[in-house]
C-alpha positions as CSV (number, residue, x, y, z in Angstrom):
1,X,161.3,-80.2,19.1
2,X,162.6,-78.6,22.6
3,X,164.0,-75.6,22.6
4,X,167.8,-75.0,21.0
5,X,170.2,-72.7,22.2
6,X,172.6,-71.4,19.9
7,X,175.9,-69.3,20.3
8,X,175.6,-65.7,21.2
9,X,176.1,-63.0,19.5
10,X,176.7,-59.0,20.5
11,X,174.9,-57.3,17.9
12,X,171.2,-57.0,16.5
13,X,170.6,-57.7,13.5
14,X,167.4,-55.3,11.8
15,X,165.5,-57.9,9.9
16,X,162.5,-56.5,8.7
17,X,162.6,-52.9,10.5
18,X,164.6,-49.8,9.5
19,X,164.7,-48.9,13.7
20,X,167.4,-50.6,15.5
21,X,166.1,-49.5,19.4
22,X,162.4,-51.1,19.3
23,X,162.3,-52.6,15.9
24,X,165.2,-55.1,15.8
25,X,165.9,-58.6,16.4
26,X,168.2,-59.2,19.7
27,X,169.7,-61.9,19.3
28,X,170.9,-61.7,22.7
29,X,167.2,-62.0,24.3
30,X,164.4,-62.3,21.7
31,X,162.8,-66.1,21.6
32,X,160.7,-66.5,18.4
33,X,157.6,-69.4,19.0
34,X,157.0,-71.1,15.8
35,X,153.5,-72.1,15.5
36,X,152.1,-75.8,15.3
37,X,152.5,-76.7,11.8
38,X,149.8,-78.7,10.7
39,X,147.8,-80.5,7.5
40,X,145.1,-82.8,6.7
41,X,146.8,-83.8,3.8
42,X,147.7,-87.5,4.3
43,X,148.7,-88.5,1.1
44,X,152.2,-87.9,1.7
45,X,153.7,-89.9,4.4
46,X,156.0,-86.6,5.2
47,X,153.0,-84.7,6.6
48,X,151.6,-87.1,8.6
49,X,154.0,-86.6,11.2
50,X,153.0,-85.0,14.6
51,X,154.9,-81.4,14.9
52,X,154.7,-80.1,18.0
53,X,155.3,-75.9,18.9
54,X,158.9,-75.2,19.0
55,X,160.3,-72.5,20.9
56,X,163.5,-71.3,19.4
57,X,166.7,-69.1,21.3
58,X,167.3,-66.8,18.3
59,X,171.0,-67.3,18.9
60,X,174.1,-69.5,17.2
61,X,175.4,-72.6,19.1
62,X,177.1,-75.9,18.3
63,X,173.8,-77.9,17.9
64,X,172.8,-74.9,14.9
65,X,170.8,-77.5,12.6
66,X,172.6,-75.0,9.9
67,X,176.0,-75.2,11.3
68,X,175.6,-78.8,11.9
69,X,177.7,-81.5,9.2
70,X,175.0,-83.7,10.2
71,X,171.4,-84.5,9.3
72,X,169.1,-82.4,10.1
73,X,167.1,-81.6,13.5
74,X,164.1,-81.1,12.3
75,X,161.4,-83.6,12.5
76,X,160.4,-82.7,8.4
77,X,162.2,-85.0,6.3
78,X,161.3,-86.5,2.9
79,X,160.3,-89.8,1.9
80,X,162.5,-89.7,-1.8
81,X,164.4,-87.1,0.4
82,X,165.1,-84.8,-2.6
83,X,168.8,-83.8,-3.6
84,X,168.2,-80.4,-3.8
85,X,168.6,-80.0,-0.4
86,X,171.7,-82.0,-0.5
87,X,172.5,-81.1,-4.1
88,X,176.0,-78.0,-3.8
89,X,175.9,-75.5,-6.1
90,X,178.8,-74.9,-8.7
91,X,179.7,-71.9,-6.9
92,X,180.1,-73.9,-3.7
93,X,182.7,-76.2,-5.2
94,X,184.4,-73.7,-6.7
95,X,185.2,-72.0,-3.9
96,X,185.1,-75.0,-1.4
97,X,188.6,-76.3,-0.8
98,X,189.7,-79.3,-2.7
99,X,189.3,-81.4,0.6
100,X,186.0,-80.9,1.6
101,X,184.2,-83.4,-0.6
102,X,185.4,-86.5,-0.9
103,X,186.2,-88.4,-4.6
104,X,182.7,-90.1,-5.4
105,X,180.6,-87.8,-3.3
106,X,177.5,-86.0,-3.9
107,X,177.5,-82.3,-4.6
108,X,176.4,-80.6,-1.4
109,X,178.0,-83.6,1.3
110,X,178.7,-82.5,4.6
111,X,181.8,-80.1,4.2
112,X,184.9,-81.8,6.6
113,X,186.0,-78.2,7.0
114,X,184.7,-75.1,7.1
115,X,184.7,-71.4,4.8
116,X,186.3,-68.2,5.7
117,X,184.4,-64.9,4.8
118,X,185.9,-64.3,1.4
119,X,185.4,-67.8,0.5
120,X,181.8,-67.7,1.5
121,X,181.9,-64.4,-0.5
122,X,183.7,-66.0,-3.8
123,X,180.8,-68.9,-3.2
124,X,177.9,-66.2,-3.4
125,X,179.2,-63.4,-6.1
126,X,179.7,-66.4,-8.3
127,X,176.3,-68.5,-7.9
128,X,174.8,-64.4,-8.7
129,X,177.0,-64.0,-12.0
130,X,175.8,-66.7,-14.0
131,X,173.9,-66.6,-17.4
132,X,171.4,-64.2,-16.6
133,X,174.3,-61.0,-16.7
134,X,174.1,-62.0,-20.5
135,X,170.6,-60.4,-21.2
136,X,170.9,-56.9,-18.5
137,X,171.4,-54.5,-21.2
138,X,168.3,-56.0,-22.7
139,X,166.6,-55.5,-19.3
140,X,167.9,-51.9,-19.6
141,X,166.0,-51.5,-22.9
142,X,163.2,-52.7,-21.8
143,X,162.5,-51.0,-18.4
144,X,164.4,-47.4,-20.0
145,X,167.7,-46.3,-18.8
146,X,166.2,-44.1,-15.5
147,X,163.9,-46.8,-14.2
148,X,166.6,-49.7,-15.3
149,X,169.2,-48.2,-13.0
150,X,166.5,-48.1,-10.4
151,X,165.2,-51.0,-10.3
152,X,168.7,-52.8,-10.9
153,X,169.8,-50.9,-7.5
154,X,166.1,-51.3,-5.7
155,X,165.9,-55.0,-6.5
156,X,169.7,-55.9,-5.2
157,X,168.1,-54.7,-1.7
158,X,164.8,-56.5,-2.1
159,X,166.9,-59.8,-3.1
160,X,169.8,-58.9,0.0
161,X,167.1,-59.0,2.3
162,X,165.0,-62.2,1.1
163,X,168.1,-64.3,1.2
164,X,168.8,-63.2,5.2
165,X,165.4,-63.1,5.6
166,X,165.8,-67.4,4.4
167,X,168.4,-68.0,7.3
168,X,165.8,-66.4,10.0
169,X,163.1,-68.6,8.6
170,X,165.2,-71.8,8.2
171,X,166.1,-70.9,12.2
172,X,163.2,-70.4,13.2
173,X,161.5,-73.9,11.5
174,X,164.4,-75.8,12.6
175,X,165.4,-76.7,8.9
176,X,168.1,-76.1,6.7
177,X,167.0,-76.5,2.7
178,X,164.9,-74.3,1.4
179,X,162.5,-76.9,0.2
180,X,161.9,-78.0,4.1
181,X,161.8,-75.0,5.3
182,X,158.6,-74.2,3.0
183,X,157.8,-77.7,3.2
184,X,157.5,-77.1,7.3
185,X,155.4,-73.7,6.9
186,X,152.6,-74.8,4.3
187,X,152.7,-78.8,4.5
188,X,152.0,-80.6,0.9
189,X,151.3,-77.3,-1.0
190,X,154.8,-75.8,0.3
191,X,156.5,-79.3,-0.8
192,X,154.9,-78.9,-4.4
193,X,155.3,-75.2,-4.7
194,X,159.2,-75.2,-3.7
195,X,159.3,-77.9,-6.2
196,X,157.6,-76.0,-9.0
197,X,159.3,-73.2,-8.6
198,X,162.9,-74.6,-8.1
199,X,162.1,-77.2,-11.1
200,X,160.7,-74.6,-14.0
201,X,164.1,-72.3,-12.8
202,X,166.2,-74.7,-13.7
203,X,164.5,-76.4,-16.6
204,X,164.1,-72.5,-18.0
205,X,168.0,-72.0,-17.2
206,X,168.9,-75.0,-19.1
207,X,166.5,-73.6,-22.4
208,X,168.5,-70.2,-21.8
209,X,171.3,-72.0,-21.8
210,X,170.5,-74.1,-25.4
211,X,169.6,-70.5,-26.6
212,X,173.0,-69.4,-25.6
213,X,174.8,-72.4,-27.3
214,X,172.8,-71.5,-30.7
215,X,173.9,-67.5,-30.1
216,X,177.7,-68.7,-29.9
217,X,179.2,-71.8,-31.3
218,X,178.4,-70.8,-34.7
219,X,179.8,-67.4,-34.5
220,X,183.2,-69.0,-33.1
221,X,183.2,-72.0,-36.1
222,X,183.1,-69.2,-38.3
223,X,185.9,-67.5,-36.8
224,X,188.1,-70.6,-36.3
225,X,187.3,-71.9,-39.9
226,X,186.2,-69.1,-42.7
227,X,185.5,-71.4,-45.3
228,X,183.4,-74.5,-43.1
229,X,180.2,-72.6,-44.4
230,X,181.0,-74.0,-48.3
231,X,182.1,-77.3,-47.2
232,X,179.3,-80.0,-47.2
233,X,178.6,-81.8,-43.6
234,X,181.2,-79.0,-41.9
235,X,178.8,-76.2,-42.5
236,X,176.3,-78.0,-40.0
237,X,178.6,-76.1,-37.2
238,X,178.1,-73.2,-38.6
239,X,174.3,-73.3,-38.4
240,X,172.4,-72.4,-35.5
241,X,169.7,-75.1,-34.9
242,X,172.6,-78.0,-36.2
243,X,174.4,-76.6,-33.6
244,X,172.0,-76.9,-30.7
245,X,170.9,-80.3,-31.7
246,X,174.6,-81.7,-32.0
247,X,176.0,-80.0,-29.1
248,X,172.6,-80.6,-26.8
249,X,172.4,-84.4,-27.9
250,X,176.4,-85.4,-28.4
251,X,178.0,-83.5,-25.6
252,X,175.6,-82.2,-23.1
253,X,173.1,-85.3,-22.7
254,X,175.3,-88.0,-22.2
255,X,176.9,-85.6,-19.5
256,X,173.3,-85.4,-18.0
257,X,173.3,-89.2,-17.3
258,X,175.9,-89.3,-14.8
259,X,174.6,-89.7,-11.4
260,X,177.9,-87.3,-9.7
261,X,178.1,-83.9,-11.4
262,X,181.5,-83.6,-9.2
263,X,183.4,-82.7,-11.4
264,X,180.6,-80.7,-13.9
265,X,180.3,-78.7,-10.7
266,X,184.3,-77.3,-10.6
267,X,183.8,-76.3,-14.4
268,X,181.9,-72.9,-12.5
269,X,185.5,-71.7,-12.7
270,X,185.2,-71.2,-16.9
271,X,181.7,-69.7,-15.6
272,X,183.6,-67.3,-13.5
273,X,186.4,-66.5,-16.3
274,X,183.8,-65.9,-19.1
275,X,182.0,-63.2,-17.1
276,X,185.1,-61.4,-16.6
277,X,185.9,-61.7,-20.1
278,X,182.4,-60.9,-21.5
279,X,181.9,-57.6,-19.3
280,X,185.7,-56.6,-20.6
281,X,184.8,-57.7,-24.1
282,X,181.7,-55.8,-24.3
283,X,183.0,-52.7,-22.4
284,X,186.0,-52.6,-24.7
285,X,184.5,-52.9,-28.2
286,X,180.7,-51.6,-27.5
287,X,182.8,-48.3,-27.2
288,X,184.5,-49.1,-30.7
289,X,181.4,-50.4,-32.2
290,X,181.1,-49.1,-35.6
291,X,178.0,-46.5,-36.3
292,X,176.1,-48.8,-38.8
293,X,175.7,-51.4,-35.7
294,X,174.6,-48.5,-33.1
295,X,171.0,-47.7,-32.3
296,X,168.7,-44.9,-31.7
297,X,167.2,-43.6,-28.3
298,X,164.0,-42.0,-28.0
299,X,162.7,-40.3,-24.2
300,X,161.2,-43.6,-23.3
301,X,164.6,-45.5,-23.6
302,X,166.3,-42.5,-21.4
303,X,163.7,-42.2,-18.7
304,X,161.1,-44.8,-18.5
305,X,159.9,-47.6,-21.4
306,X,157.2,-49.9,-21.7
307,X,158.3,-53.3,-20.7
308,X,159.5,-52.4,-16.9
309,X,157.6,-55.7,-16.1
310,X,159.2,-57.6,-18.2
311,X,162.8,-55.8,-17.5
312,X,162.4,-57.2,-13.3
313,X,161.7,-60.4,-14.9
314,X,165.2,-60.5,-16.6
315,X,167.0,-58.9,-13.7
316,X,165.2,-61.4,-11.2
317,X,166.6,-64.2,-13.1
318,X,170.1,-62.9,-12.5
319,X,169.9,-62.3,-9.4
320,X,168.3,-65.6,-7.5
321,X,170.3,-67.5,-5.9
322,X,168.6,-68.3,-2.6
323,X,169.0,-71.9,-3.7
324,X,172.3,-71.5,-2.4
325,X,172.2,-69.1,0.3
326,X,171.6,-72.1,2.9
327,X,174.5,-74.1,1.8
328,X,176.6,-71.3,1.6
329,X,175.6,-70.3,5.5
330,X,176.2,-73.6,6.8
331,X,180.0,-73.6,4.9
332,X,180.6,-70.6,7.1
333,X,183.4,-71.4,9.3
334,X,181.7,-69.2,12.4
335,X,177.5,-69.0,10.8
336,X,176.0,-65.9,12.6
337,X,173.9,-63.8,11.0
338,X,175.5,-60.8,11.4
339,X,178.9,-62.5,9.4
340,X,176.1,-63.9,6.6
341,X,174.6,-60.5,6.2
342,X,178.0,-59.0,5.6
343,X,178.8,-61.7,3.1
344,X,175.0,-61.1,1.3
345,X,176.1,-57.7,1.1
346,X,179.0,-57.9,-0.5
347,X,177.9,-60.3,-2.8
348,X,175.2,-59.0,-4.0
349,X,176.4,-55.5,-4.2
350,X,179.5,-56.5,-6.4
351,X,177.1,-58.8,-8.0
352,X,175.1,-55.6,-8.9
353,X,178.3,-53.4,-10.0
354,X,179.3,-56.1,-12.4
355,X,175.4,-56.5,-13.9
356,X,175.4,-52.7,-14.0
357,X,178.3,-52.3,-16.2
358,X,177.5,-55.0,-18.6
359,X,173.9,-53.0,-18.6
360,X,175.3,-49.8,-19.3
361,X,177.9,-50.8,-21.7
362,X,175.7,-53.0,-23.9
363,X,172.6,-50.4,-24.1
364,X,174.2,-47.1,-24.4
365,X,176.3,-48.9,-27.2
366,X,173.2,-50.5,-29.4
367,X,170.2,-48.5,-27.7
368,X,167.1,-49.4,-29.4
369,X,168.6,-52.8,-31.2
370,X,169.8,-54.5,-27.9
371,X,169.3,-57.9,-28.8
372,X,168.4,-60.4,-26.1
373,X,172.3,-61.9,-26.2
374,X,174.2,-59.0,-26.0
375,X,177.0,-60.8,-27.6
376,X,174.7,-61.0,-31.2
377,X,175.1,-57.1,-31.5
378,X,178.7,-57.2,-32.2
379,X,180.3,-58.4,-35.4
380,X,180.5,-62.3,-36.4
381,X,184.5,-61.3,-36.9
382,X,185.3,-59.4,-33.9
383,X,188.5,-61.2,-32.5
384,X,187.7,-60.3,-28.8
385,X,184.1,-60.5,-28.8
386,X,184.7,-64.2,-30.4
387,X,186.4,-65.6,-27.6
388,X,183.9,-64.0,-25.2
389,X,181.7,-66.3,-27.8
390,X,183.8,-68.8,-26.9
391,X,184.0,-69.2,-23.7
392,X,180.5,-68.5,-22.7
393,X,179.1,-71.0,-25.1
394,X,181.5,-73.7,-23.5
395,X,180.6,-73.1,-20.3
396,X,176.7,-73.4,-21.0
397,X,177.9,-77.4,-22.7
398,X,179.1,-78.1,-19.2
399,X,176.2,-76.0,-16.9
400,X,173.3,-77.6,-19.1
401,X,173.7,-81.2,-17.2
402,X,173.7,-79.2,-13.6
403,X,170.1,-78.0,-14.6
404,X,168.9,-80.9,-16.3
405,X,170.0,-82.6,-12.9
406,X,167.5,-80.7,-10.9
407,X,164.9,-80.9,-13.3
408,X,165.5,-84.4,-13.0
409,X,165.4,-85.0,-9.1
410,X,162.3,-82.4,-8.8
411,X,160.3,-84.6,-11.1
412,X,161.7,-88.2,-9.7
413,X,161.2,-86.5,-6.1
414,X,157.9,-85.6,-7.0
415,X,156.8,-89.5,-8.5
416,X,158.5,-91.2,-5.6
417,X,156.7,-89.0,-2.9
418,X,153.6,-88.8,-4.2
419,X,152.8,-92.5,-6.2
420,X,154.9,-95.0,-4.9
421,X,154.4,-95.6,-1.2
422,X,157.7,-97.0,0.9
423,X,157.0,-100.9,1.5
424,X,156.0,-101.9,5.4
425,X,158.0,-104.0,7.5
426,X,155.5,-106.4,7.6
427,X,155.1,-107.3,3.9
428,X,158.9,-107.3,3.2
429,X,159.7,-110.5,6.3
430,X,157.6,-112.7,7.7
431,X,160.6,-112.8,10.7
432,X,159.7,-111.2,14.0
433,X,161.0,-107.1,14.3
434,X,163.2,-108.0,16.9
435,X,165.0,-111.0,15.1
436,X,168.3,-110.7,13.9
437,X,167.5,-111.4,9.9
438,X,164.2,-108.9,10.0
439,X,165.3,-105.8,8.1
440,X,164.7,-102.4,9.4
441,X,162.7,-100.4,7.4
442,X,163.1,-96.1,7.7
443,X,159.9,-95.0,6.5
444,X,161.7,-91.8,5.7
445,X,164.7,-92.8,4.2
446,X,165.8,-91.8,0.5
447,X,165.0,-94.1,-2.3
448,X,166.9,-93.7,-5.6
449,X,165.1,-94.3,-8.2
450,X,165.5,-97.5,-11.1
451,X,168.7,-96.8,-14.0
452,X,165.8,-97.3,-16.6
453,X,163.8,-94.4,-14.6
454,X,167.4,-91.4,-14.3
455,X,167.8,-92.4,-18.2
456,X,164.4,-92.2,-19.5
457,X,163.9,-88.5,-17.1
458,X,166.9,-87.3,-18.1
459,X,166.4,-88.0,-22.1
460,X,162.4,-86.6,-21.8
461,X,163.7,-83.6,-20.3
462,X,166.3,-83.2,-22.6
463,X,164.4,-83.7,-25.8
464,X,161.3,-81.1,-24.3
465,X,164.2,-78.1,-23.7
466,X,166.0,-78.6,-27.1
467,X,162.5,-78.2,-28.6
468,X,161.6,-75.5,-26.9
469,X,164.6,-73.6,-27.5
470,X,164.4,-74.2,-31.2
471,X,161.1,-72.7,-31.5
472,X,161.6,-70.3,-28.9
473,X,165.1,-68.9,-30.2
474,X,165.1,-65.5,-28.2
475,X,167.0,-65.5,-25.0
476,X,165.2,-62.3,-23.9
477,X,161.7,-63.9,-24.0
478,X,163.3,-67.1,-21.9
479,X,164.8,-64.8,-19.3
480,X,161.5,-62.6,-19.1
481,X,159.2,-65.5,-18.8
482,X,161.5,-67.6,-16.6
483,X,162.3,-64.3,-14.1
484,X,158.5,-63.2,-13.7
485,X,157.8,-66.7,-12.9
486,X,159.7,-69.2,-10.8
487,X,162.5,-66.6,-10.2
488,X,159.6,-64.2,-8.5
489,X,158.8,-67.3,-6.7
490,X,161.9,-68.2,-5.3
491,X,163.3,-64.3,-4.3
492,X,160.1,-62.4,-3.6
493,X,156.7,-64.5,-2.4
494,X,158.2,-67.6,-0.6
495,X,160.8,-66.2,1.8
496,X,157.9,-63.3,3.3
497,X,155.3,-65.8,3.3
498,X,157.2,-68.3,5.3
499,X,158.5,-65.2,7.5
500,X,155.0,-64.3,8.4
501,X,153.6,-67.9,8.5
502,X,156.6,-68.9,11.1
503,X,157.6,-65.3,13.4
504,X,155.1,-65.4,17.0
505,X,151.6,-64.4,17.1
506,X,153.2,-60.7,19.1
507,X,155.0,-60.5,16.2
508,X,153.3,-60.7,13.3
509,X,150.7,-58.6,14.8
510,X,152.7,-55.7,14.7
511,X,151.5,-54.0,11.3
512,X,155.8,-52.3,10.9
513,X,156.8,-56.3,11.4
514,X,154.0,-57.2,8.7
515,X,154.4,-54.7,5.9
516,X,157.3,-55.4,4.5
517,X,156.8,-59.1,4.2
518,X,153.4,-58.6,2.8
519,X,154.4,-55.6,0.3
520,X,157.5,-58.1,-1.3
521,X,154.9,-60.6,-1.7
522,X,152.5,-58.5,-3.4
523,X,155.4,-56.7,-5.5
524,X,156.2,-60.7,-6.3
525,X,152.9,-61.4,-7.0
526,X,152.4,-58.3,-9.4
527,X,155.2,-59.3,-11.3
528,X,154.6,-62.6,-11.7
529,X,151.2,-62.2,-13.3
530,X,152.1,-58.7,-15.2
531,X,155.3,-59.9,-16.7
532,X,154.1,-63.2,-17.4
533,X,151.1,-62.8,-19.2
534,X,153.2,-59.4,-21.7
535,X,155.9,-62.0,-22.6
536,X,153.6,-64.3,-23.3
537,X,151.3,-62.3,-25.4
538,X,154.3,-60.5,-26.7
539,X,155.8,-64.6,-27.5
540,X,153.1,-64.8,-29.6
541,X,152.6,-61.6,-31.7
């Protein structure tokens, strides 16, 4: 790929170093050389493609492969080219205007207009708030209320920095998904890690999310209708594994089968409202809370407690959202880096403002009987905590087909790259290439995959996470075990591994340039195998 020149901009941006004079990037001079990217993998036809050294001017210009509405620049593209890198958050519709994606259109087309700041902004605070804000006073019990407020605050940085740190690495490998940006680093083992990772987030999101419908429904039938729990067939909905089977099977599945989640994907607005409404709601009446409901603290639980492992886990999986960060760049109406790392900031720091407060408000109300669903603390006949109930369980009916989605396209992706090879030319005409009725065959080009195929994925997939969540039940143990694992993945060990795999040979022998890449994927690493293996054990117990 030759060298790209991109527009200018006046400032540095620090990426890695603390030291602005000698330790900065300059984006007005600085060229970074990516290395040769190579593998002796041959089994997938993506990686058999010659890659030569690119040389890349670290600047912003009209032919950005981010910035661009096109396709992209780089010479990595998938066979079954996955929708995940074409695939919009609900964020991103929410805050996209109405005429950027056209009726029938995939989530994530090519934008006809561009996003101001605050949009960008909206887009990014609102893929951060999701489901996971639910269980942070739970990650506050378990990490202690000194080391919770630390971490909470010392992790908003680490994750601030990873999701820049994506936009330098997509730059500098001439990408812009995450999938091909880790796909162009580390050949077949990026492809299927990226996929791993990105597929067991969302399929653990969408068993969160089943938890969550269990936790809620009920509690708002019972509100709506005292007496449904003494009438036969009616009291199913007041049940809690009735309610995940009927909701999970009769509402949310046949929402999974469509193909164009358009429309699933503006619901984010409820997503948006029922934060709001939940961090009011449990502000407001965990202050009223009556004293039989209240907890007890003990030193651990004010200074430091015994599951901090399993506490990043569940503030991890609140906080990723470097799924989106990409997307949510190449929306920007002018993409530099120094207008992304204002909008990271502000995201994420009102992202952690709004996670602290639901924390604080949730733990210093039930201390030591902090249930995983912060909602379950509060009475079945609170009036405001009800529709908090409400609205939260209705938005997880409408977000459970947008994870079953990517489940879905990981795992077709995966089959279609790796077991089906793309016919030849040769064996689909006997007609000579150049003649008129010979059809041209793009051995890169996406394949969808057979009707009988989405159905059969989507109902497997389906069926696996309702069972899981009934046997499972806690929320806390599915946001620990889904945060120490794929969410690790995803915020702290990818984006420095690609970092160092991709910056020049002068750089990345510079031991300031090295350490902090290396010390997040260490930290990731830790986590990952720490956290994991308590929740498990403790799963079990």
């Amino acid at each position: 790929m030759a060298s790209s020149s991109w527009p200018r901009q006046s400032s540095e941006v620090p990426i890695l170093h603390s030291s602005r004079s000698s330790q900065s990037l300059n984006l007005e001079e600085q060229q970074f050389t990516s290395p040769t990217t190579t593998t002796d993998d041959t089994s997938h036809p993506d990686f058999n493609r010659p890659r030569a050294t690119h040389s890349f001017d670290y600047r912003l210009e009209d032919d950005d492969p981010l910035a661009d509405d096109g396709a992209l620049s780089s010479p990595f593209r998938s066979q079954h080219e996955s929708l995940l890198s074409r695939i919009e958050a609900p964020a991103v519709t929410l805050a996209g205007i109405e005429s950027d994606v056209p009726d029938g259109a995939l989530p994530g087309s090519p934008p006809a207009e561009k996003n101001g700041m605050k949009m960008a902004f909206m887009n990014m605070a609102n893929s951060i708030i999701g489901a996971g804000i639910i269980g942070q006073p739970y990650a506050m019990l378990q990490c202690g209320l000194v080391a919770g407020v630390t971490l909470l605050i010392v992790l908003t940085f680490v994750i601030d920095w990873t999701i820049r740190l994506m936009v330098v690495n997509a730059k500098l490998s001439g990408t812009n998904s995450y999938q091909a940006t880790v796909s162009a680093c580390f050949g077949r083992g990026g492809y299927l890690a990226i996929s791993l990772a990105q597929g067991l987030f969302a399929f653990g999101g969408s068993i969160a999310f089943t938890v969550i419908i269990g936790d809620t429904i009920p509690h708002v039938m019972l509100a709506l209708f005292p007496g449904a729990a003494n009438i036969p067939v009616l009291n199913l909905l007041t049940m809690r594994s009735p309610v995940m089977i009927i909701c999970v099977l009769f509402i949310s599945f046949p929402l999974s089968l469509s193909k164009n989640i358009a429309n699933l994907a503006k619901a984010s607005l409820m997503a948006l409202i029922s934060m709001f409404v939940i961090i009011i709601s449990v502000v407001v009446e965990g202050i009223r809370a009556p004293s039989e409901l209240r907890g007890n603290f003990s030193t651990p639980l004010w200074t430091i407690n015994s599951g901090v492992f399993q506490g990043i886990g569940v503030i991890s999986f609140a906080f990723v959202c470097h799924h989106n960060s990409l997307l949510i760049y190449g929306a920007l109406r002018k993409p530099t880096l120094d207008r992304f790392a204002r909008v990271t900031h502000w995201s994420t720091g009102v992202s952690m403002l709004a996670c602290m407060t639901l924390a604080l408000a949730g733990f210093l109300s039930f201390g030591d009987r902090t249930d995983g669903n912060v909602l379950n603390n509060f009475d079945a006949s609170n009036v405001m905590i009800n529709i908090a109930r409400f609205c939260f369980g209705f938005n997880m009916l409408t977000t459970f087909p947008l994870e079953i989605f990517v489940c879905r396209e990981v795992l077709l992706d995966y089959i279609y790259s790796t077991f089906i090879p793309l016919p030849s030319p040769s064996s689909t005409s006997a007609s000579s290439p150049s003649s008129p009725s010979s059809p041209i065959i793009d051995p890169f080009a996406p394949r969808e995959p057979s009707l009988r195929a989405h159905r059969l994925t989507t109902a497997g997939l389906t069926i696996i996470t309702l069972l899981v969540a009934l046997v499972v039940g806690n929320l806390g143990i599915v946001l620990e075990v889904v945060g120490s694992t794929s969410a690790c993945m995803l915020a702290y060990i990818l984006p420095p591994l690609c970092y160092l795999k991709l910056a020049s040979s002068q750089e990345s022998r510079r031991w300031r340039a090295r350490a902090g890449p290396i010390a997040c994927v260490v930290f990731g690493v830790t986590v990952m195998v720490v956290s994991t293996g308590l929740s498990i054990a403790k799963a079990f117990d």
